[in-house]
N, C-alpha and C positions, 0 to 999 in steps of 0.2 A: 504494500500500500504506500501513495504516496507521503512521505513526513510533512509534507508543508503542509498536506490538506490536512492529515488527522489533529495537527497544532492549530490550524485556522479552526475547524472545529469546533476544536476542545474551547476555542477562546470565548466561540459565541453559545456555546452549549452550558458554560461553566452556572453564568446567574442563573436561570431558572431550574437549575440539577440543585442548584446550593441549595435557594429557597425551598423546594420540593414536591416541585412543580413537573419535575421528567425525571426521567429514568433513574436508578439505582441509589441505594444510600451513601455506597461506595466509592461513585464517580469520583464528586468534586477533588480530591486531593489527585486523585490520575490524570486529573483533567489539567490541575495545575503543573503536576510533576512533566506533562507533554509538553506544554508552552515553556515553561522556565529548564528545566533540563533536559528536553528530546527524551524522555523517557515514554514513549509511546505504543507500547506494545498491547496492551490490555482497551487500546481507545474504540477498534472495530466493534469488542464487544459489547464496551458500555454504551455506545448509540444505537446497535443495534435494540436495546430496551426503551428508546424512547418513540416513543409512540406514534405522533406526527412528524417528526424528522426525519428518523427511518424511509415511514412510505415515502415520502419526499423526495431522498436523495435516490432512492432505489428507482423512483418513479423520471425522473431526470435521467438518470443512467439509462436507463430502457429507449429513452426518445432517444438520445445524444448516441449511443452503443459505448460511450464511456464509461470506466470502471465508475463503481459507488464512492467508493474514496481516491477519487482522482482531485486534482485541484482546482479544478475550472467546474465541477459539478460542486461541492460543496459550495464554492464564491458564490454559483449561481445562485443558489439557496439562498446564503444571506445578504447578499449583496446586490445580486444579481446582475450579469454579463451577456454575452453577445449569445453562448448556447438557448437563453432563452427567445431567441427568435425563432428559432426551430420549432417552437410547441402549439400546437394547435387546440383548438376546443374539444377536438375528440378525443385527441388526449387523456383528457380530464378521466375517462371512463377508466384508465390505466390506474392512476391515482386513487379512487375508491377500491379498484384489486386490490392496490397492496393494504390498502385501508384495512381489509377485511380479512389480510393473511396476516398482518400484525394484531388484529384482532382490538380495532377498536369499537366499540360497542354498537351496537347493530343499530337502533334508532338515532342515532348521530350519525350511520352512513345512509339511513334512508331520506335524514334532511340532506344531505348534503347532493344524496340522487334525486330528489323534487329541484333544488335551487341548481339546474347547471349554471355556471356561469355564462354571460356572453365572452366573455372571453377569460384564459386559462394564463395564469401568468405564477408562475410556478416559484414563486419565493415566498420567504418567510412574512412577509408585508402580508401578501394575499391572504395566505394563511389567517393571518389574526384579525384581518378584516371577517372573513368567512365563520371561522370560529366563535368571534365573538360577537357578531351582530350579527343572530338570525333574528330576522326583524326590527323593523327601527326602535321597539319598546326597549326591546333585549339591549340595545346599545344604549338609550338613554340610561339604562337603570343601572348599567354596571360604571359607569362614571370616565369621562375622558382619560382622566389618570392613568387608568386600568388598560387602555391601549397603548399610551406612550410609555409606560413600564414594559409593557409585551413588546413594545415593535423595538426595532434596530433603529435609535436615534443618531441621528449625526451632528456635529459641528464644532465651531472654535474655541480652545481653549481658551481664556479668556485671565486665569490665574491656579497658579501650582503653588502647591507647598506640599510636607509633609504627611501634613492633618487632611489634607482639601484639594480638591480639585473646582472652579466652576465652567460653567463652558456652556457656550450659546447654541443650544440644541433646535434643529429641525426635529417639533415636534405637534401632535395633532391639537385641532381646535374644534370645536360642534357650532356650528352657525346657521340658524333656523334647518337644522335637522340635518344639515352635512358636514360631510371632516372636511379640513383644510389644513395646511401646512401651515405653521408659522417658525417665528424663535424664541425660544423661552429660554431664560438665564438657570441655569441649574448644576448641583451641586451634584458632584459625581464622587462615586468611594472608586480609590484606585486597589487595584489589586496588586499587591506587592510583585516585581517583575513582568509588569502585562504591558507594561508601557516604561519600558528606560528611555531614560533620556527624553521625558516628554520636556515639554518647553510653551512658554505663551507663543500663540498662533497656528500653534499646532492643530490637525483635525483630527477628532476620535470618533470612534464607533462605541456606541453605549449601549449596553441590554440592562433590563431592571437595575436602572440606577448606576453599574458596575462598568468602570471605562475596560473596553477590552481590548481595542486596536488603536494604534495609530494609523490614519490612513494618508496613504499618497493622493495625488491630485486625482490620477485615474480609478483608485476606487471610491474615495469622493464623489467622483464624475457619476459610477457607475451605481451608487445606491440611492444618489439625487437621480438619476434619470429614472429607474425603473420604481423608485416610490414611490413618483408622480404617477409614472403608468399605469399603477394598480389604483391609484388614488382616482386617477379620471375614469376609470373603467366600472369602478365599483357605483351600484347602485344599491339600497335595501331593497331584499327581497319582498 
């Protein structure tokens, strides 16, 4: 398997395994041990136990004929890149298989079989839009918060120190019943070696609060373009 993919991974898998929200009780310290020392041998298995990531990358691997932990299928996942041009609506039928061989609970894939999407856009973004707003009630009541913890935030740091991090997140807004992008100032926990060397200016990648990448311009580029994508595509069911 490739090392860089199962460390990319590990990076954006780490918050919501910590909180315990996916997969194993075991993860988080493997998960760490892969990003900060390449120790990564145990990581195939622990994603294999996460439930919607799993089908995910399996379901991307299938369209692309790329390995599951290749590195350009995982990116596509959280970041999203050029393989997701490839994917079609019909697709989508593919993604409820694995749905159902990973065994997620059988009236969660028969909402998911009534709501096809108009279109299938196969990252983590889509995901927690789909996930969490079945129906517009469903999403007013779980509270804006609750998406921009789940989603892949991005943006500039803004100030570092030891204690703190803050940094100006692309993150979600509800305005008369729709999401929209904005930037909110927000405090980030840094994960001890997840980010050396960060510095003001710098761009990060944020999951539930926890900065977990520095990014280049180009994936910058690439999880501003395709969050928009999902974002103009999504309607409530």
């Amino acid at each position: 398997m490739d090392h860089r993919a199962l460390q990319l991974v590990s990076r954006f898998s780490l918050p919501p395994n910590s909180l315990g929200h996916c997969g194993s009780n075991e993860a988080p310290q493997k998960f760490i041990d892969c990003v900060v020392n390449g120790e990564c041998s145990d990581i195939g298995d622990e994603i294999s136990k996460f439930i919607t990531l799993n089908p995910y990358l399996k379901t991307i691997s299938e369209i692309t004929g790329l390995p599951k932990f290749s590195y350009e299928v995982v990116e596509a996942y959280w970041l999203g890149n050029d393989l997701v041009k490839n994917v079609k609506v019909e697709h989508y039928k593919i993604l409820l298989k694995n749905f159902r061989d990973q065994g997620v609970p059988v009236h969660l894939i028969d909402k998911f079989e009534e709501e096809v999407p108009g279109k299938f856009i196969p990252t983590h973004f889509f995901q927690v839009l789909r996930s969490r707003s079945i129906g517009k009630e469903s999403f007013l009541s779980l509270g804006i918060e609750r998406f921009n913890d789940c989603m892949i935030r991005w943006g500039e740091v803004l100030h570092v120190d030891k204690q703190k991090i803050v940094a100006n997140l692309n993150s979600l807004e509800e305005r008369e019943g729709r999401l929209e992008l904005t930037k909110k100032e927000s405090n980030v926990f840094q994960i001890p070696g997840f980010l050396t060397g960060l510095k003001v200016g710098n761009i990060i990648a944020v999951h539930w609060g926890q900065g977990v990448k520095i990014l280049d311009n180009e994936e910058a580029a690439k999880i501003s373009f395709w969050t928009s994508k999902v974002l103009d595509g999504f309607e409530f069911p």
